[in-house]
C-alpha positions as CSV (number, residue, x, y, z in Angstrom):
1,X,5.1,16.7,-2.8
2,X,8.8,18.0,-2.3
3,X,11.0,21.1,-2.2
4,X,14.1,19.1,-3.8
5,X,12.9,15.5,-5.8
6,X,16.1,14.3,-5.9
7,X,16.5,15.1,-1.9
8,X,13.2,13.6,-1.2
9,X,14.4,10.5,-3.4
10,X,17.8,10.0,-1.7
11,X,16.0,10.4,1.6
12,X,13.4,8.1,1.4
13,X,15.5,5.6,-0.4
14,X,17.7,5.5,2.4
15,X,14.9,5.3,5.2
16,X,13.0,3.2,3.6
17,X,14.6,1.2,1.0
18,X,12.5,3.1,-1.4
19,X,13.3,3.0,-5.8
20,X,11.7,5.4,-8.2
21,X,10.9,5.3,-12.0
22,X,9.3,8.2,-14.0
23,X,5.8,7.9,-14.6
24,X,3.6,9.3,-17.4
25,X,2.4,12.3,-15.3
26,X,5.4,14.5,-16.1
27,X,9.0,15.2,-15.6
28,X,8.2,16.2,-11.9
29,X,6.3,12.8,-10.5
30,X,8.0,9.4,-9.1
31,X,6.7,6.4,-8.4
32,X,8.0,4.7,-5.5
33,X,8.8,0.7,-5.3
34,X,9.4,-1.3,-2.7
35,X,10.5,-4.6,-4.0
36,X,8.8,-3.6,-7.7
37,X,5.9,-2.9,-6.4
38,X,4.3,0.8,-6.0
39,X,4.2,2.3,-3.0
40,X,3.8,5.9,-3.1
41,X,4.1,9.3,-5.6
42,X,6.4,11.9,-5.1
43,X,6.6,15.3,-6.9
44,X,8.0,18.5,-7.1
45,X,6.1,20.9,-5.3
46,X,5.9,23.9,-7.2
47,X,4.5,27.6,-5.3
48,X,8.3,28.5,-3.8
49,X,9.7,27.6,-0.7
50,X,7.0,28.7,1.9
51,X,3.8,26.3,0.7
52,X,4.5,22.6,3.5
53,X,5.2,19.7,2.5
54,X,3.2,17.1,3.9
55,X,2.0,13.1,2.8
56,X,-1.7,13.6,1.4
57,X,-3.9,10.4,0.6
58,X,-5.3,9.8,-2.7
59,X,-8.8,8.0,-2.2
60,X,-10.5,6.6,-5.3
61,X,-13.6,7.6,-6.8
62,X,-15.7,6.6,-9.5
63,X,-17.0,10.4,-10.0
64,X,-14.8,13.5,-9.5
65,X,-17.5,16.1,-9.9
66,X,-19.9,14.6,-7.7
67,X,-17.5,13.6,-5.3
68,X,-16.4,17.6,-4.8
69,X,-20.2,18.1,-4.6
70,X,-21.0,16.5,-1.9
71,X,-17.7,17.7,0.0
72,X,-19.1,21.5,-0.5
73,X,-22.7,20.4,0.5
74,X,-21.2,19.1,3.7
75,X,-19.9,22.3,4.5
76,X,-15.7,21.2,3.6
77,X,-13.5,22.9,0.9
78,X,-12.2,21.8,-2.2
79,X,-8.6,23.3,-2.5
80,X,-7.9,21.9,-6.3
81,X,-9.7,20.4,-8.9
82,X,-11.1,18.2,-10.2
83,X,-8.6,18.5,-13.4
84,X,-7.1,16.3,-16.0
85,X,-4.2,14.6,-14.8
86,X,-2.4,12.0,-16.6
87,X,-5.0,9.3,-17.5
88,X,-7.7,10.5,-14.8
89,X,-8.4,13.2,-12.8
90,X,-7.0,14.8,-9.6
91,X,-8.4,16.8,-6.7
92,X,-7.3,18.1,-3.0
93,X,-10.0,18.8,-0.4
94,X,-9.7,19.5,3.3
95,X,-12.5,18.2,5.5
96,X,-14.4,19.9,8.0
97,X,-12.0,19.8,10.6
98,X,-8.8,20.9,8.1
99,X,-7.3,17.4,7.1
100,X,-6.1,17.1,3.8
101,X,-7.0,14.3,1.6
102,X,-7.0,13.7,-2.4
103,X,-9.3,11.9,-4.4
104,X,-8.5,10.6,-8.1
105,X,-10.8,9.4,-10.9
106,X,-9.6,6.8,-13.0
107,X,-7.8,3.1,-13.6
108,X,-6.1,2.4,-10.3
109,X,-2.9,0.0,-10.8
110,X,-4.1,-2.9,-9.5
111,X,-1.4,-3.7,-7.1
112,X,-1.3,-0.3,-5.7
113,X,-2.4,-1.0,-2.4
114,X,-2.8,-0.5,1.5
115,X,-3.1,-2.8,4.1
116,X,-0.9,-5.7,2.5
117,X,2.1,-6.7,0.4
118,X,4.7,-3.4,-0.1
119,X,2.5,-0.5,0.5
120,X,1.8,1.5,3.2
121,X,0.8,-0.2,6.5
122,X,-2.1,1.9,6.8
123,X,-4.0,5.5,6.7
124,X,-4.4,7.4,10.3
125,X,-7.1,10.5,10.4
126,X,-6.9,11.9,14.0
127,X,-9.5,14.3,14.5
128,X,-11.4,16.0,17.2
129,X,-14.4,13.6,16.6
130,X,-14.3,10.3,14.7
131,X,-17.9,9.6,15.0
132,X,-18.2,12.8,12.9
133,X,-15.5,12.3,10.4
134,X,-16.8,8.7,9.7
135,X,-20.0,10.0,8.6
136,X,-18.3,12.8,6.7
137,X,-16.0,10.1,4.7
138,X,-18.6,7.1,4.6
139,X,-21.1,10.2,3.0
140,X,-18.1,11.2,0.3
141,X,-16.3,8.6,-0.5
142,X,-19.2,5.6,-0.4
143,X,-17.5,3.5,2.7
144,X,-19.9,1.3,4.5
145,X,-22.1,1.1,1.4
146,X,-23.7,-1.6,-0.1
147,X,-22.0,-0.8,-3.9
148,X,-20.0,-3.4,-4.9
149,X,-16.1,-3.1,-3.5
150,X,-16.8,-0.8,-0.6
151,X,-14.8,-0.4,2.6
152,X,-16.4,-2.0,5.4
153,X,-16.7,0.2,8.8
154,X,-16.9,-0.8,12.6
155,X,-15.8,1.3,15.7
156,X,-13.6,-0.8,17.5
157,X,-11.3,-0.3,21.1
158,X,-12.6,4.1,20.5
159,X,-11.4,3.8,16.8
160,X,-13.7,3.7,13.3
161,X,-11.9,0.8,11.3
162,X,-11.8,0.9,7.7
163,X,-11.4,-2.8,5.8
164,X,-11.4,-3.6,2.5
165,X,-11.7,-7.6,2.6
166,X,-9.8,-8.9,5.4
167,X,-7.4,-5.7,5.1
168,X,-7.5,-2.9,7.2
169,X,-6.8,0.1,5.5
170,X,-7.5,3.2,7.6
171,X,-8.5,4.5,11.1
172,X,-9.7,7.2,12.3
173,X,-9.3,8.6,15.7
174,X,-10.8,11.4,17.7
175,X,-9.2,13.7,20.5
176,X,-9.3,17.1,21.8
177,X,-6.5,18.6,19.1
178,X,-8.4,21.6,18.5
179,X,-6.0,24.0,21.5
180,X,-2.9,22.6,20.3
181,X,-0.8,25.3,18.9
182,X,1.6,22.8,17.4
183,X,0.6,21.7,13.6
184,X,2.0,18.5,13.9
185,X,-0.7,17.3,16.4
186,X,-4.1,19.5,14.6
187,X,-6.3,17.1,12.5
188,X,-4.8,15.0,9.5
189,X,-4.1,12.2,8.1
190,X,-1.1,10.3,8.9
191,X,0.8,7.4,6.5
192,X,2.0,4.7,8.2
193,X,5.3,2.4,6.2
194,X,6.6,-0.4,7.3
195,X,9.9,-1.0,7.7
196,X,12.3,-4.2,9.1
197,X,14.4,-1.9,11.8
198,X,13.3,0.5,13.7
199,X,16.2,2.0,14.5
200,X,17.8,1.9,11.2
201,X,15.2,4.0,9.9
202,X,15.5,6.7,12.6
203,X,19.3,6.5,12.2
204,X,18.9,6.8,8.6
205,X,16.9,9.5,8.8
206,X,18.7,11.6,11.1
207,X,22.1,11.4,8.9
208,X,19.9,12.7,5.9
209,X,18.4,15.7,7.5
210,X,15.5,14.3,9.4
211,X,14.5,14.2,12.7
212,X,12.2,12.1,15.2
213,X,8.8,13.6,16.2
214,X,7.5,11.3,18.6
215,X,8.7,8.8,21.1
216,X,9.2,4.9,19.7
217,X,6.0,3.2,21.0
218,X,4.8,0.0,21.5
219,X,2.1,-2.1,20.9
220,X,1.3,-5.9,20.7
221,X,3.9,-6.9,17.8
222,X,4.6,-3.8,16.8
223,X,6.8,-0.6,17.2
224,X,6.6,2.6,15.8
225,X,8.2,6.2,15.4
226,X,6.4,9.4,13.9
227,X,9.5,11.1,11.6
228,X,9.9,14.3,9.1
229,X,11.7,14.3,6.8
230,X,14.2,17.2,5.4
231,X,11.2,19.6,4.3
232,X,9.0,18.8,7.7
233,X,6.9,16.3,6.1
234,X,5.3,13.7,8.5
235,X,5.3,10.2,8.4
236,X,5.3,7.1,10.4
237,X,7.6,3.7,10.7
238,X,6.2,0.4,11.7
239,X,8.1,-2.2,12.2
240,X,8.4,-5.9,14.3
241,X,8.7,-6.0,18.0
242,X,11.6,-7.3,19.1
């Protein structure tokens, strides 16, 4: 969600090679495609300038209502919802530690994905305790289960892994982040886009009003850079080693 849609549109178009087309959820939500296929929602955030803009993940559920049930019974907050929204419905929670996450009941466009092919790279949840937030998720959202089309879960190298198939789709990652007075490192999920260059990301970025938050790291055959964009959202870049 964005202050300005067309600024957010411009932006991420730029950074990363991003198109939009309306949807049927109203004048105010954008689909994002990456070589025609979807990648991502944006919308204009209503609530005035002061309510942050951040990237929120939309996990799907097969029941709204007693998905927000067992959030409250394990002692999290439902924010919004569950309400009608377009052809399903829409809700935003916060789990115990604070991280924002959404959860949606209904059709889910079949190649609307994560993992593979033109969507996100992956989820990040870093936390104070994984352990913790695994069994929190796994309890609400049915991963590790034995119903048909769950996520798979290991903890791997001090990470819980998320697959679905071969595809991993989210980790989660624990840390001591509970004295650190700067929002950008307290617990939440993170949303992780591939791109081809590195650097032309973080130079695109820059000349449209965004900023680096992280040094460029490393890692096997990756590299990746933690950037906000105009409003102070948070995302991240992957792409190829060189």
């Amino acid at each position: 969600m964005a202050q300005d849609l067309d600024s957010a549109q411009r932006f991420y178009g730029a950074v990363l090679g991003w198109d939009f087309r309306p949807t049927t959820l109203g004048d105010g939500i954008m689909v994002a495609l990456l070589d025609g296929a979807p990648v991502a929602g944006v919308g204009a955030l209503g609530g005035g300038p002061g309510v942050p803009v951040l990237w929120t993940p939309y996990f799907a559920v097969e029941d709204a209502d007693a998905t927000a049930s067992r959030i409250r019974e394990r002692g999290a907050t439902m924010a919004v919802g569950p309400l009608a929204f377009g052809t399903g419905r829409a809700a935003l929670a916060a789990d115990p530690a604070g991280a924002v996450f959404g959860f949606w009941q209904s059709e889910v466009v079949p190649d609307w994905s994560v993992g593979r092919g033109s969507g996100p790279a992956w989820l990040e949840l870093r936390t104070r305790d994984a352990f913790a937030a695994a069994i929190f998720y796994g309890e609400v959202l049915d991963w590790g289960s034995e119903r048909p089309g769950s996520c798979t879960v290991s903890y791997e190298h001090d990470h819980v892994v998320l697959r679905q198939g071969h595809d991993t789709v989210a980790r989660i990652s624990g840390g001591a982040l509970e004295a650190a007075p700067d929002p950008e490192v307290r617990p939440r999920w993170h949303v992780h886009f591939r791109v081809p260059d590195l650097e032309s990301a973080i130079e695109a970025a820059a000349r449209l009003g965004g900023r680096t938050a992280s040094p460029v790291q490393t890692s096997g055959t990756s590299r990746w850079v933690v950037l906000a964009d105009p409003d102070g959202a948070l995302f991240t870049v992957v792409a190829p080693a060189r």
